[in-house]
C-alpha positions in Angstrom: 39.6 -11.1 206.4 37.6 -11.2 209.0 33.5 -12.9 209.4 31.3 -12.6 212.1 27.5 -14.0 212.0 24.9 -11.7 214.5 21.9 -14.3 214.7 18.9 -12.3 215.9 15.0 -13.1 216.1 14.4 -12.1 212.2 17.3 -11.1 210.6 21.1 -13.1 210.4 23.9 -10.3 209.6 27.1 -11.8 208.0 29.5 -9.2 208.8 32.6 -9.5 206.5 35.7 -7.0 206.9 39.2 -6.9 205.2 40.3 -8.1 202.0 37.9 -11.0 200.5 40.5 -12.4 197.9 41.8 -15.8 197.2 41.5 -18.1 199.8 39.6 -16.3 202.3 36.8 -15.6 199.5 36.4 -19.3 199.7 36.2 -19.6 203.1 34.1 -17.0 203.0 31.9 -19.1 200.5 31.9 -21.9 202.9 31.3 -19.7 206.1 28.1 -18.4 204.2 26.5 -21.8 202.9 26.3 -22.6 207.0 24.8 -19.7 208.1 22.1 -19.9 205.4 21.5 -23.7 206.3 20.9 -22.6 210.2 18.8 -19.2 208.8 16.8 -19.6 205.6 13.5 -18.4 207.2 15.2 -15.4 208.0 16.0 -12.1 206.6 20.0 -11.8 205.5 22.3 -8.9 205.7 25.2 -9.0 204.3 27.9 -6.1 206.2 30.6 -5.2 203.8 31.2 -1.9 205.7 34.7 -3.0 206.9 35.8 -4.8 203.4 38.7 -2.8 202.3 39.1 -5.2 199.5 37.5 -7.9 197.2 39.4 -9.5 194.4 37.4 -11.0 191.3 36.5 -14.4 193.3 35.2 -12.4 196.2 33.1 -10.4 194.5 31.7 -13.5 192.6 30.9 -15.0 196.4 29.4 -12.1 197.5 27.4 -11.8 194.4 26.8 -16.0 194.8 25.3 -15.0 198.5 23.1 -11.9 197.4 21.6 -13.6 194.2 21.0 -17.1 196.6 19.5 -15.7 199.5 18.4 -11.8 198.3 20.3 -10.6 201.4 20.4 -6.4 201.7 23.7 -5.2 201.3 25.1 -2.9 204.3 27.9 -0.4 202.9 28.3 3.1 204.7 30.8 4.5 202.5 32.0 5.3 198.6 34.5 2.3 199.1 31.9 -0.1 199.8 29.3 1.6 198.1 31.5 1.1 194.9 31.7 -3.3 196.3 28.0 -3.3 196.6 27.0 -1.7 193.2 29.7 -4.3 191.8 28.2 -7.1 193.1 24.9 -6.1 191.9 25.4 -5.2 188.5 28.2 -8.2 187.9 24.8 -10.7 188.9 23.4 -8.4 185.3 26.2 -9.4 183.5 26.9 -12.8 184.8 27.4 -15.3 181.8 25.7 -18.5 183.5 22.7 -15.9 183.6 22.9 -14.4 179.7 
């Protein structure tokens, strides 16, 4: 997995590519939590269009960063389409929020 932060004037893009499983779902966890410490008064993108992969903890991160910060979710194709509709109807169905 790789995660790469583009900082710009109004918007922070956390670009995330590769599998988000395991270990690298909690980095990724971690990796988040500082970019949103450095950016809150700006908008957030989160870039999945290179994850080829999340297991069940990395979708629970990336649904953790679009239901903390209401960041827009970039996806460009039915792979990634299929992650971002995941993360956004798991946050529906997530049992802390029931």
């Amino acid at each position: 997995m790789r995660v790469s932060i583009n900082d710009e004037a109004t918007v922070a893009t956390l670009k995330v590519e590769g599998r988000v499983v395991g270990p690298w779902a909690t980095e990724l966890g971690r990796t988040w939590h500082g970019l949103w410490a450095s950016a809150r008064q700006k908008r957030l993108q989160l870039d999945i269009r290179g994850v080829t992969f999340a297991d069940q903890k990395g979708s629970r991160i990336l649904q953790e960063i679009v239901r903390t910060t209401g960041a827009e979710i970039v996806a460009d194709s039915p792979l990634t389409q299929y992650f971002a509709n995941r993360v956004t109807a798991d946050r529906a169905l997530d049992p802390e929020e029931r």
